[in-house]
C-alpha positions, 0 to 999 in steps of 0.5 A: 165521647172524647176518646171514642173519637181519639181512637178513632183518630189513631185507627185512620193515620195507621191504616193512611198508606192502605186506604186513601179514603180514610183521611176524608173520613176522619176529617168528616168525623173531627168535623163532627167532634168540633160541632158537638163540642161547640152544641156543648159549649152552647148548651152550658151558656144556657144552663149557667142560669138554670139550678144544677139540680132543677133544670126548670127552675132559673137561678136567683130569687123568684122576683128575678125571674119576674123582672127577666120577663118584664125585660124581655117584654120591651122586645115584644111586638106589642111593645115595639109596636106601641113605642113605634107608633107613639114616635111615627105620630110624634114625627107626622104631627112635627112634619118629619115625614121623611124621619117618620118613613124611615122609621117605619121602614127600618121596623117593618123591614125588619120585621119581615127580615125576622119572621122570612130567616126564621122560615127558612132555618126553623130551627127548634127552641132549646128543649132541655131546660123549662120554658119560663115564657111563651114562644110561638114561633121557631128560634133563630134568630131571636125576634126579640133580640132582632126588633129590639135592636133595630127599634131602639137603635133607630130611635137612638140613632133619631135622638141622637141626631137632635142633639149637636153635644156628644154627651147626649149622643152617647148617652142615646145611643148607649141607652139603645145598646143596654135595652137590646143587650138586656132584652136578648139576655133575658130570652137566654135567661128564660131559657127559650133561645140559644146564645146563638139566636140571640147574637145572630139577632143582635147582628142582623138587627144592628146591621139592618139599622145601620143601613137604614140610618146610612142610606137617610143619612145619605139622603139628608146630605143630598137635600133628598130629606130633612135635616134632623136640626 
């Protein structure tokens, strides 16, 4: 594929002075050439955990497979939705309402930020290797990668904010990054996103938590809400 595009490459600066529409040509198809490499590229970060001569079956020991599925599970709307509502109530019954609706803004925000981008890209689930989970909806972004960073980042950004030692700031908020980073590997593991459905997840689901815990912060230091100590 490679030199097919080279000679044509070669054919187009030859024949420049005679034709001007040429060089938009091979501009339009050097476009193409880099697009297919980076499918190419996308497409091997997904096969690296696939066996070279059984594409449907994952690498490592079949235990491995079964605790890739536990791990993606902690990015599932059961999950989320359970570990979410344990806290709200938590809030609600210490009298943190303002804590509580930020919470279940940044989750139901994001949850509709997810599922209206997946709408409008409908983009198909990779389709050359086996599917070792059930999916339901399109691929990008990733809804697991997405929740799970807005859920596990919120509610290490409110532990972190109990806590005056740096230590346990870290350690929170570290703790929230692990969690979000294992959950979209294992959707790239299991062979039912791209790479580039889970990092566009990352990325929209850090920046969406992010802005929600600015705009509480900013409220916090109005005396709008809550101080978290």
């Amino acid at each position: 594929m490679r030199s097919w595009y080279g000679q044509i490459e070669t054919k187009s600066r030859d024949t420049s002075e005679q034709n001007y529409a040429k060089p938009a040509v091979r501009t339009r198809r050097q476009t193409r050439d880099s697009d297919f490499d980076l499918a190419i590229v996308i497409a091997g970060l997904v096969l690296t955990f696939r066996h070279a001569n059984d594409l449907s079956n994952p690498i490592g020991p079949p235990w491995m497979e079964e605790m890739a599925r536990d791990i993606t599970a902690l990015g599932s709307y059961a999950v989320l939705i359970i570990i979410t509502g344990a806290v709200l109530l938590y809030l609600l019954l210490a009298h943190r309402r303002s804590a509580a609706l930020w919470v279940s803004l940044a989750f139901l925000g994001g949850v509709l930020l997810s599922n209206l981008l997946k709408l409008a890209y409908e983009r198909p689930r990779p389709d050359f290797v086996s599917h070792a989970a059930r999916v339901f909806t399109s691929s990008f972004p990733s809804g697991h990668a997405t929740l799970s960073a807005i859920t596990y980042l919120t509610l290490g950004a409110l532990l972190a904010g109990l806590h005056e030692s740096f230590g346990f700031k870290v350690y929170f908020l570290g703790l929230a990054v692990v969690l979000t980073i294992a959950i979209g590997v294992s959707r790239i593991y299991l062979g039912v996103h791209y790479p580039t459905d889970v990092l566009a997840g990352w990325c929209i689901g850090a920046a969406w938590a992010g802005l929600c815990w600015s705009v509480f912060t900013w409220l916090q230091h109005r005396g709008r809400v809550e101080r978290s100590s």
